[in-house]
N, C-alpha and C positions, 0 to 999 in steps of 0.2 A: 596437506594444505587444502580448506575449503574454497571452490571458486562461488563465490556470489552476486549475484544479480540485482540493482537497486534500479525502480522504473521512477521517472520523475526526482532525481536525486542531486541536480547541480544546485540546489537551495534547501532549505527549512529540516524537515526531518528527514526527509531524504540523505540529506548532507552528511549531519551529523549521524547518522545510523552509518552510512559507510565511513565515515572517521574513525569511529567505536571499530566495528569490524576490522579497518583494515591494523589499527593501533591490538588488537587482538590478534592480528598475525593470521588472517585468511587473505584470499585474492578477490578483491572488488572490482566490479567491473560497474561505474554510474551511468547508469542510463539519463538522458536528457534529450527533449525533444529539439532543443537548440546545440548544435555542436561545438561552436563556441563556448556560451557558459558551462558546458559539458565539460568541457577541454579543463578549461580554468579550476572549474571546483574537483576536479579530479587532481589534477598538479598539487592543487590548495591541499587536501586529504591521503594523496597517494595513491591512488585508487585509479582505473585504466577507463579512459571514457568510453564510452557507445554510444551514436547516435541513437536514439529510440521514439518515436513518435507513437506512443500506444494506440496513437486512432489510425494507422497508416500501415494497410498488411504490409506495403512491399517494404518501410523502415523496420517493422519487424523481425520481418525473413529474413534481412539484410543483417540485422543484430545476432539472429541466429546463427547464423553463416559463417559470424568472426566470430564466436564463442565457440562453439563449437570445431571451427577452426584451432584456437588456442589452446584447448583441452578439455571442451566439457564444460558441463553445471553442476552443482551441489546445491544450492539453494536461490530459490527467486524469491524477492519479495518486493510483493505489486504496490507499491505506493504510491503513485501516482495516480490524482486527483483534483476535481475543480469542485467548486463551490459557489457557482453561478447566481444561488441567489440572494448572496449574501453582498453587501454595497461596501465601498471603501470605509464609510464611517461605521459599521458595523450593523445599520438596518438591513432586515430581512424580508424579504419577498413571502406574504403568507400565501394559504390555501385561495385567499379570494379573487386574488391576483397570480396565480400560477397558470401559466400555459404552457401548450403541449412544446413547444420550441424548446423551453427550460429544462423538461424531463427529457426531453429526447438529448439536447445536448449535455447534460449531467450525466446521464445514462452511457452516452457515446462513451465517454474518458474512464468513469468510475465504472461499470462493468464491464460492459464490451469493450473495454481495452483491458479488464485481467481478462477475457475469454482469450480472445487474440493472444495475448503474450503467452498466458498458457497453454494454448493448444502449440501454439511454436514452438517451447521448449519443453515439453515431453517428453519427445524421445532425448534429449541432455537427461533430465531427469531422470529418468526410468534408468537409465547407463548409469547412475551415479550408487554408492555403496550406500548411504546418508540421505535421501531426496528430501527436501524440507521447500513446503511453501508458506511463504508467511503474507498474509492478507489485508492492508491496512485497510480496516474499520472504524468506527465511530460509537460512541454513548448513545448517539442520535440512532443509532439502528436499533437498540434493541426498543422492542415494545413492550416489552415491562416495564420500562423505564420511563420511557413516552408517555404509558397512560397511569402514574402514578403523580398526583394534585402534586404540586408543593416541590417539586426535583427540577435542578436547571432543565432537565433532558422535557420535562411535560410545559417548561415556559415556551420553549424554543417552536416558531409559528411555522419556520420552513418544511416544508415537504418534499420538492425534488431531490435534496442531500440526503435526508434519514434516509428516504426511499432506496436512494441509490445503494447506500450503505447494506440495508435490509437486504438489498439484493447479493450485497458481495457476500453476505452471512450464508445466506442460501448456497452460493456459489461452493463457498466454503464445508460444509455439511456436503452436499453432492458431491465434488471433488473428493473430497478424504472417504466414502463411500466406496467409490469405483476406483479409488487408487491405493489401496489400505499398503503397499509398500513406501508411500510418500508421508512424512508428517506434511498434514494443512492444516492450518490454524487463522482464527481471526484475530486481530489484538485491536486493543484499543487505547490510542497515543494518551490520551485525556485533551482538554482542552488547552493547544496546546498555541502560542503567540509566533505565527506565520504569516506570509501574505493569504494565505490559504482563507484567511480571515481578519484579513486588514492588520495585524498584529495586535488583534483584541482578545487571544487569549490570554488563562491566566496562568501560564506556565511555561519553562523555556525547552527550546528542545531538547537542551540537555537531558530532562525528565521526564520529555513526550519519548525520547528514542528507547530508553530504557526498554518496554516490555518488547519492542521490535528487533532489536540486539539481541535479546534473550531466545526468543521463540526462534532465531534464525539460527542458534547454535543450537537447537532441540535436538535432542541424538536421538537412535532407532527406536527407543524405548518408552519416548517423551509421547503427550498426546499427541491426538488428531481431530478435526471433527470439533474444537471446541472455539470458543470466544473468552479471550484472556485483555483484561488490564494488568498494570504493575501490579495489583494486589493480589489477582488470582481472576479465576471463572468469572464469566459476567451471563445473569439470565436474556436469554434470547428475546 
């Protein structure tokens, strides 16, 4: 039985990726920075809560502590994420109006909180037969995509999220480098109808969770090192 790890998971895709998982018959463990809704959406899915606050080393270490208490990690995936500059009605904050506040706290959640939780559970990792990290990414990260006229991905004004993203891809790419016994992967949910984004995507989670379900069952032989949507490869 796989143990897995969901960061930011008592809502949206989070949720519904350990519903999938645990209805697949692994052990979930939902990460949530709030303990209560943690509690709740885990009860709701089946799945074991953890407090987890990605921006917070000592709720990190704390998370480590009772996992590895429990028996170990098989698979983490970072999905917990903000979207700061994005407004309830779904306007965005462009480049003319971006301040350093915005990237730094975009930046805070969306990488420096996969740093944090991955430098935490390593050694889980590293111990495990299977190690798989799955990395929730975005469309908005790749630059190919950005700078092609006429694609949602080149309409889209914001800058601290793709950025952020762009970084997790890197992250990504590095990691599976210096850990060639770990599958790490990036996926990309698509756009997907959350509060993450006012619920203005255009898709449910049911179809956003899909490729992050998959990439999280990746066995020893699967990639690394790459950038995946449900359809397949996506260029960097």
């Amino acid at each position: 039985m796989t143990a897995i790890l969901i960061t930011g998971a008592n809502k949206g895709l989070g949720r519904e990726t350990a519903r999938r998982l645990v209805a697949a018959g692994h052990t979930v463990y939902l990460g949530s920075r709030d303990a209560g809704r943690g509690r709740a959406a885990a009860a709701a899915v089946g799945a074991t809560a953890v407090q987890l606050d990605v921006t917070d080393d000592a709720s990190v270490a704390a998370a480590a502590k009772e996992i590895e208490a429990a028996g170990g990690l098989d698979v983490l995936v970072n999905n917990a994420g903000i979207q700061q500059e994005m407004a309830a009605d779904g306007t965005v904050t462009g480049a003319a109006d971006l301040t350093p506040e915005m990237m730094s706290g975009t930046f805070a959640t969306n990488v420096f909180g996969i740093v944090r939780v991955t430098r935490a559970f390593l050694p889980l990792l590293l111990r495990s037969a299977a190690p798989v990290v799955v990395n929730v990414s975005s469309g908005l990260a790749s630059l190919a995509r950005m700078s092609e006229p006429g694609t949602h991905a080149y309409a889209y004004p914001g800058v601290a999220y793709p950025a952020s993203k762009a970084a997790v891809n890197m992250l990504t790419v590095q990691y599976a480098k210096a850990f060639p016994q770990i599958r790490v992967n990036a996926v990309e949910p698509g756009y997907t109808a959350t509060d993450l984004n006012g619920k203005h995507g255009g898709q449910s989670v049911e179809q956003g969770a899909e490729i992050i379900v998959r990439m999280a069952q990746t066995g020893p032989d699967g990639p690394t090192g790459g950038f995946f949507d449900a359809e397949g490869p996506l260029p960097w």
